[in-house]
C-alpha positions as CSV (number, residue, x, y, z in Angstrom):
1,X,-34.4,-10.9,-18.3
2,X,-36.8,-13.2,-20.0
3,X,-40.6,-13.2,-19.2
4,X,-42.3,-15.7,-17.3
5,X,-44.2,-17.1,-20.5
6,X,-40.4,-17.6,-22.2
7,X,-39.2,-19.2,-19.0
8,X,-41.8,-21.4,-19.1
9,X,-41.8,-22.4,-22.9
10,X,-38.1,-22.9,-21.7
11,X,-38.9,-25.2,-19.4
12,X,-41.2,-27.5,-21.3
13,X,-38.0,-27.8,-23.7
14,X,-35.5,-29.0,-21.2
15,X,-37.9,-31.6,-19.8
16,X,-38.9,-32.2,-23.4
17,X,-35.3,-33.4,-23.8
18,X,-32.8,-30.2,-24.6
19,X,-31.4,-30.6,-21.4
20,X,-28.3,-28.2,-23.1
21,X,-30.5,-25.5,-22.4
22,X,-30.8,-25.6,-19.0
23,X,-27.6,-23.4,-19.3
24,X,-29.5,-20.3,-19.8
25,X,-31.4,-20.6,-16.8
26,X,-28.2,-21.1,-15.1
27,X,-26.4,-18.3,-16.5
28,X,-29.6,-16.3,-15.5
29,X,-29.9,-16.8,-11.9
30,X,-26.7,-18.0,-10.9
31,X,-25.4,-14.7,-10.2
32,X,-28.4,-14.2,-7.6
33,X,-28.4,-17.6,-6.1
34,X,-24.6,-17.4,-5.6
35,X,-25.5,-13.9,-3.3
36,X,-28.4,-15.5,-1.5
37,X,-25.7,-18.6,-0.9
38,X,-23.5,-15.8,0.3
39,X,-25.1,-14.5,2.9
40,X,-26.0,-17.5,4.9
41,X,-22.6,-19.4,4.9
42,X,-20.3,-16.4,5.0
43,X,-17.6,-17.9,2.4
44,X,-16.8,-17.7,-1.1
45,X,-16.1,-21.4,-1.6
46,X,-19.0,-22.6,0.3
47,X,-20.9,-20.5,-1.3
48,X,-19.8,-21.6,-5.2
49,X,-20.5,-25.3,-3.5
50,X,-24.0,-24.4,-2.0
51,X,-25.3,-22.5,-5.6
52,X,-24.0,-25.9,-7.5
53,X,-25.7,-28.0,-5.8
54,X,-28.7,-26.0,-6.0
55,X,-28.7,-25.8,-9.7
56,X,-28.3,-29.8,-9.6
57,X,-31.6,-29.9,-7.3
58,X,-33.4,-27.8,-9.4
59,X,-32.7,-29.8,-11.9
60,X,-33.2,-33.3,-10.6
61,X,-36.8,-31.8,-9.6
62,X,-37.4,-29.1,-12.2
63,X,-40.4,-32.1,-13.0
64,X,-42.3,-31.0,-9.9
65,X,-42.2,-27.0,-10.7
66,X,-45.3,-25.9,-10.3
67,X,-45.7,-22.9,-12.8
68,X,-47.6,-21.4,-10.5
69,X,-44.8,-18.9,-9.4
70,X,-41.6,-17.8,-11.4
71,X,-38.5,-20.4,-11.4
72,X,-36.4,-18.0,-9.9
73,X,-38.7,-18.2,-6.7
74,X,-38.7,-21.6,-7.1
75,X,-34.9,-21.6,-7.2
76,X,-33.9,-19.3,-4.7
77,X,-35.9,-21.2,-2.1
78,X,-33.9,-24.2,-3.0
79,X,-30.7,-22.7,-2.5
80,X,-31.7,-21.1,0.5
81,X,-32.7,-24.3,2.0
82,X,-29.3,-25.8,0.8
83,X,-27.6,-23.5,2.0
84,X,-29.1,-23.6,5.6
85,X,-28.5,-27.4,5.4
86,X,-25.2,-27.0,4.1
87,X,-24.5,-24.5,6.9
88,X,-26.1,-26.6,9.8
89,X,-23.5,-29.7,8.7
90,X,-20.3,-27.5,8.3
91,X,-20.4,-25.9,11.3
92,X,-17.1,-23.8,11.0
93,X,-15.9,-20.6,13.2
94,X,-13.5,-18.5,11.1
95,X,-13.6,-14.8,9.6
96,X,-13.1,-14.7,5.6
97,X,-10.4,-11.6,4.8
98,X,-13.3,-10.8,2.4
99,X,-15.4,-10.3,4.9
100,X,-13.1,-8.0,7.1
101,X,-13.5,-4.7,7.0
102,X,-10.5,-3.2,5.4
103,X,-11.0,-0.4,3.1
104,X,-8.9,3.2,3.5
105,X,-11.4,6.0,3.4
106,X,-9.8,8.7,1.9
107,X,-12.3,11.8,3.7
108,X,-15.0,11.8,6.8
109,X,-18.1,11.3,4.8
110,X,-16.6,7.5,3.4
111,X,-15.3,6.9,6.9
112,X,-18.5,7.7,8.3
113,X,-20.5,5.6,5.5
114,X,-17.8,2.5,6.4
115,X,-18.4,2.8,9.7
116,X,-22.0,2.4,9.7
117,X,-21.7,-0.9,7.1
118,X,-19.8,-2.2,9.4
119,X,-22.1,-1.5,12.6
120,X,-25.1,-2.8,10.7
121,X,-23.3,-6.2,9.5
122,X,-22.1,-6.8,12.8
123,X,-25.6,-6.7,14.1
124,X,-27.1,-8.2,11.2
125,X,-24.6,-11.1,11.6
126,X,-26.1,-11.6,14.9
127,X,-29.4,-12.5,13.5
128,X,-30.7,-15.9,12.9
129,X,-30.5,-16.9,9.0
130,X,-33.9,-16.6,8.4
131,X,-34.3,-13.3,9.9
132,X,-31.4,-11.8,8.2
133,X,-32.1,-13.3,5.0
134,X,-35.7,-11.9,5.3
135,X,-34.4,-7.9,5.6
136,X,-32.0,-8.5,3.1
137,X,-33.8,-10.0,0.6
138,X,-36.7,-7.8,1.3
139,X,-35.0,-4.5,2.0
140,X,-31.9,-4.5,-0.3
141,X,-32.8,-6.7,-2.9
142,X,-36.2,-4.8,-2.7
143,X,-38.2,-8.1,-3.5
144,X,-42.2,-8.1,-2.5
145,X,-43.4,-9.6,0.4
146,X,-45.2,-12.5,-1.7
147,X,-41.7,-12.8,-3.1
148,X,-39.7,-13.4,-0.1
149,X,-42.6,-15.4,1.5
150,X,-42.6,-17.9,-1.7
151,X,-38.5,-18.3,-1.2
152,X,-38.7,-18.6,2.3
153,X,-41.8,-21.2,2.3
154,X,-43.8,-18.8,4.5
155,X,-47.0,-17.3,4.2
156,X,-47.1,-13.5,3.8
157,X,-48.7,-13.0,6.8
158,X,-45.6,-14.9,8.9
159,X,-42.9,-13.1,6.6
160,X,-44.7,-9.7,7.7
161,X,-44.3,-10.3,11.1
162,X,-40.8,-11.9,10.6
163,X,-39.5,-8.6,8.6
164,X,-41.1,-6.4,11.6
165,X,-39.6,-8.4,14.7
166,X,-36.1,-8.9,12.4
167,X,-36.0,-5.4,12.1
168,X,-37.0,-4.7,15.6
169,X,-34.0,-7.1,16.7
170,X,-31.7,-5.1,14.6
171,X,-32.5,-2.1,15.9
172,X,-31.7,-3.6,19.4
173,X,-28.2,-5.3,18.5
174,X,-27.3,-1.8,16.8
175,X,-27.8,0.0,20.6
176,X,-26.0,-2.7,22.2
177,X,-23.1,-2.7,19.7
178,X,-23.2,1.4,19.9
179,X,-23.3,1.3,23.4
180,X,-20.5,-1.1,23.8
181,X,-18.7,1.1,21.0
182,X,-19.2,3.8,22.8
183,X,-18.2,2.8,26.3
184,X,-14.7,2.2,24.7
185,X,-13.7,5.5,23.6
């Protein structure tokens, strides 16, 4: 991980010309933006497409970064605006065999584990993008709340109250899919 002075004396040397080194930054964050991609279309493929073209954007505009946050902020907003725009035009309705749940446990404590991932995707899958994006980014990828409101274009005060009604609307969509769970044994 570089520091935000090296990123930006980085920077000033791509647009100074060495656009070879753009590269780095790249290999840096793409592992990152291809998650963030991930999680909003659903697919592998789509996802590679959607981190591309972000890159390319980020490129094409890396003139008009303002250094007043990091790049990676900077970035990760981009792709997840791409990504909803990409997800908007390709409206598809299919289930990825990477995203079924398929894995043997071998004893009750894994079982139990698996079942619960699966419980919690299913109801965050039934949030909107932004809201699931939000918990993810804030709760899993443990980023601050200035973070996640600079990636989402929000102010903190909005991503506050997003985080707290997502995760109030997760908590809802787990009783009904318990409940419905439930009703079926």
């Amino acid at each position: 991980m570089i520091t935000a002075q090296e990123e930006n004396e980085l920077i000033d040397r791509i647009l100074a010309g060495e656009d070879n080194l753009y590269a780095s930054l790249v290999d840096q964050h793409k592992s990152y933006a291809f998650t963030i991609a991930y999680k909003i279309v659903g697919n592998r493929s789509d996802a590679e497409e959607v981190a591309q073209d972000s890159f390319i954007k980020a490129f094409h505009y890396l003139r008009g970064f303002k250094r007043g946050a990091r790049f990676s902020t900077w970035l990760y907003r981009i792709v997840f605006n791409t990504a909803i725009s990409y997800k908007r035009k390709n409206r598809r309705v299919f289930q990825s065999i990477e995203n079924t749940p398929h894995q043997a446990a071998d004893d009750n404590e894994s079982m139990e584990k698996t079942d619960k991932q699966v419980y919690i995707d299913k109801a965050l899958n039934r949030l909107n993008e932004a809201d699931r994006l939000s918990l993810q980014l804030f709760y899993l990828k443990e980023f601050s709340l200035e973070e996640v409101a600079d990636m989402m274009g929000q102010k903190i005060n909005t991503t506050k109250v997003r985080i707290h009604r997502a995760r109030q609307r997760l908590a809802d969509e787990l009783t009904s899919i318990l409940q419905k769970e439930a009703l079926t044994l």
